[in-house]
C-alpha positions in Angstrom: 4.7 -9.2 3.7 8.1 -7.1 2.5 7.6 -5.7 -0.3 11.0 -5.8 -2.1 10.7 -3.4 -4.8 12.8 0.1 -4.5 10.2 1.6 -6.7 6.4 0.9 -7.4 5.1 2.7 -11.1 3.3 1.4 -13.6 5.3 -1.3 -14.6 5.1 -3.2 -11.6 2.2 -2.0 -9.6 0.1 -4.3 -11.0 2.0 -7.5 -9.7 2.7 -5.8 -6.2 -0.7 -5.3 -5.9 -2.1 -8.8 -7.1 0.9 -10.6 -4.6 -0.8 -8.4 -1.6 -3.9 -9.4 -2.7 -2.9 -13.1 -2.3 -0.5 -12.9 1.2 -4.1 -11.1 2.4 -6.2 -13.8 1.4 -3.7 -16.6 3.3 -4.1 -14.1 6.3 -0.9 -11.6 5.9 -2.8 -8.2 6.4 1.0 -6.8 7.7 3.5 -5.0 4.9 6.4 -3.5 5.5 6.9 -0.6 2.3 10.5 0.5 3.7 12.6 -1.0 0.9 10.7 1.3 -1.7 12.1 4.4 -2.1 9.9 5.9 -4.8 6.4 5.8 -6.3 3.5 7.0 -8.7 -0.1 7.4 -8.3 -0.3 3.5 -9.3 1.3 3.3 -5.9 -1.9 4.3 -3.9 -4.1 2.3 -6.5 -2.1 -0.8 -5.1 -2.6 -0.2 -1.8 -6.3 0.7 -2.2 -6.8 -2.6 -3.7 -5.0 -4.6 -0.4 -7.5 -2.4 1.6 -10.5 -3.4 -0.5 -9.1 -7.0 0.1 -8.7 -6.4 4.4 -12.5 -5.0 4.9 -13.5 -8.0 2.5 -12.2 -10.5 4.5 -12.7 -8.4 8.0 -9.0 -8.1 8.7 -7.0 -4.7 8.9 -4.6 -3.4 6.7 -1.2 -2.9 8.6 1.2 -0.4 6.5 4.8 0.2 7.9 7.7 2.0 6.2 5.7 4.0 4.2 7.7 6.0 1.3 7.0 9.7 2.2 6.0 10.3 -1.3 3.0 7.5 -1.2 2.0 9.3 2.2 2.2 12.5 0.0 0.3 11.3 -2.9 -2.3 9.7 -1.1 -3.4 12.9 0.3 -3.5 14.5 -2.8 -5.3 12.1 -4.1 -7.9 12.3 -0.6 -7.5 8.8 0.0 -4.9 9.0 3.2 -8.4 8.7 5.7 -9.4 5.5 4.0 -5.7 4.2 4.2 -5.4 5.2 7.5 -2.2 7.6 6.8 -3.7 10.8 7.8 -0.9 12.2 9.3 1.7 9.3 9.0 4.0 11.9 6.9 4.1 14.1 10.0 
């Protein structure tokens, strides 16, 4: 799944997320972030949730084009382990 959006914040994250959610559970575990150019913390709570969805289901999450700034956060955060982006800002 693309994810079209140049920005994901709090006025969209929640949609993004729930739209992941769904292209997961009719077997699209693949998204492609490289059209978004910035983020928020609500960012990382989206993705978290599509990963919550993958283990449920037994699939893995695939994340390309990650935003360096959701890389970024993420580690702040201490989540980038359980995304799977430890080191994908390198």
């Amino acid at each position: 799944m693309r994810i079209e959006a140049n920005e994901i914040d709090m006025s969209n994250a929640a949609q993004i997320a729930a739209e992941g959610v769904a292209a997961i559970r009719a077997g699209d575990a693949a998204f492609d972030l490289s059209a978004v150019r910035s983020c928020d913390s609500s960012a990382v709570a989206a993705v978290l949730a599509w990963q919550r969805e993958a283990q449920a289901r037994g699939v893995a999450l695939e994340l390309a084009g990650l935003p360096a700034g959701l890389v970024s956060l993420a580690g702040v955060y201490g989540v980038a382990s359980l995304l799977m982006l430890e080191g994908a800002g390198d």
